[in-house]
C-alpha positions as semicolon CSV with decimal commas, in nm:
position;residue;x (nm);y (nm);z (nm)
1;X;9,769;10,050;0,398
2;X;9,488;9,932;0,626
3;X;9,558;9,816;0,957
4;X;9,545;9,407;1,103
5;X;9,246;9,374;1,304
6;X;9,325;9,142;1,566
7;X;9,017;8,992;1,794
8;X;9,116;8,817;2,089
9;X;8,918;8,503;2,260
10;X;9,041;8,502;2,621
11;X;8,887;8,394;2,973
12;X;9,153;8,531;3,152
13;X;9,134;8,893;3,259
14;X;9,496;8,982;3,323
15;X;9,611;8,767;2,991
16;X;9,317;8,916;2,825
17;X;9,417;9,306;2,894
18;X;9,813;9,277;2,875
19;X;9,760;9,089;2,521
20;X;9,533;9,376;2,407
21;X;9,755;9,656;2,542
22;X;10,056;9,462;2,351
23;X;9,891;9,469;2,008
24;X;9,782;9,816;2,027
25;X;10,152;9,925;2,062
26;X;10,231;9,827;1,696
27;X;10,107;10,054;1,457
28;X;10,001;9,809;1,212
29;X;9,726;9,661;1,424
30;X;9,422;9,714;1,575
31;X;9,232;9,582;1,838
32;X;8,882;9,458;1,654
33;X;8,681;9,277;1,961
34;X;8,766;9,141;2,283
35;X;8,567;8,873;2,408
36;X;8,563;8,638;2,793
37;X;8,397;8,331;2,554
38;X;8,387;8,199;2,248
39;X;8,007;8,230;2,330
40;X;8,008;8,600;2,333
41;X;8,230;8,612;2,035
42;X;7,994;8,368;1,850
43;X;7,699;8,550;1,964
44;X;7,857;8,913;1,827
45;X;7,875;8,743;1,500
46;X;7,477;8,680;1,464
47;X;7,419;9,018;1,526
48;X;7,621;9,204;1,288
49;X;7,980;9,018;1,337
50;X;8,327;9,153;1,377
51;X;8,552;9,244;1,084
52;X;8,886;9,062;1,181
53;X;9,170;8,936;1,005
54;X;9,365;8,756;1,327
55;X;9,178;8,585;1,613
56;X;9,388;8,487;1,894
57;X;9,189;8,220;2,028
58;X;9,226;8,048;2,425
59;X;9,205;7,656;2,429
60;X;9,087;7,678;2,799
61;X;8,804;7,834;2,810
62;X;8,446;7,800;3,001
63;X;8,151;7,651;2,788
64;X;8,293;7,654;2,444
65;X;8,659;7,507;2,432
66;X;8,941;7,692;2,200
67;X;8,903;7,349;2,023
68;X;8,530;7,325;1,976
69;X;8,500;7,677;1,862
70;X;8,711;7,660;1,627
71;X;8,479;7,522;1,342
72;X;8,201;7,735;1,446
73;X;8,380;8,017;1,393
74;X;8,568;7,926;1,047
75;X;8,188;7,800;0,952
76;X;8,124;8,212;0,973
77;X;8,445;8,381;0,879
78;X;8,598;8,077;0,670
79;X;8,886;8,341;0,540
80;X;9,010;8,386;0,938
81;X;9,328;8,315;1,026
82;X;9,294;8,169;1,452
83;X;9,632;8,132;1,653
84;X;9,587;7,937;1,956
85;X;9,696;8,165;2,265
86;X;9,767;7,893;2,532
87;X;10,010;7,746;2,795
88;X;9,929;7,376;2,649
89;X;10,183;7,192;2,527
90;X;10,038;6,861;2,476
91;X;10,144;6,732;2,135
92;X;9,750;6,567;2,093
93;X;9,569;6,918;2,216
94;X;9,772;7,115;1,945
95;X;9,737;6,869;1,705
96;X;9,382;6,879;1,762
97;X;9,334;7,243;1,679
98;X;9,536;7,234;1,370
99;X;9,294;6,971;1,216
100;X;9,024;7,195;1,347
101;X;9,184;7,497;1,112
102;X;9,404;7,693;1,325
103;X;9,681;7,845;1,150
104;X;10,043;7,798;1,154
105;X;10,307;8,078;1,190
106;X;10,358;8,065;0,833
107;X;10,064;8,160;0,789
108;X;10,071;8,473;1,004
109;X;10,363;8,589;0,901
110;X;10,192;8,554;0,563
111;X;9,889;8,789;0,685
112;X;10,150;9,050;0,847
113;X;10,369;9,093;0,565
């Protein structure tokens, strides 16, 4: 059986590291790209993209929000499951990115089993 790739969005470099070195504990995933932006990530994606199943996507992040990425990405890998990696807990922000096509847990633990 092949192994989750898991990409992570993620300004912060502490967050960023410690969420990588998490996931690459667990046998049944591996680390696909790590971007600081969804700018970068976007921009890896015109030049060849990233094969990933999970993207673990910031809300807060410099230039292109969590929230406005979120189409642009799905408008390239429409098949992607996102999960929202964020301290927000404003009813109206996650709202926002689950019209925008971020997944619920269902829907992970969907992609894991």
């Amino acid at each position: 059986m092949s192994k989750i790739r898991v990409s992570i969005i993620e300004d912060n470099k502490v967050i960023r590291d410690n969420v990588s070195k998490f996931i690459s504990f667990h046998d049944d995933f591996e680390i696909a790209a790590v971007h600081g932006s969804a700018k970068t990530f976007l921009g890896s994606l015109q030049i060849g993209g990233v094969q990933t199943d999970i993207l673990l996507l910031d809300i807060g992040l410099p230039g292109i929000s969590g929230l406005e990425a979120i189409p642009l990405i799905l408008e390239k890998m429409p098949d992607l499951n996102i999960v929202m990696l964020t301290t927000y807990e404003e009813e109206d922000v996650i709202v926002k990115a689950l019209c925008s096509g971020a997944c619920k847990v269902p829907a992970i633990k969907k992609a894991v089993s």
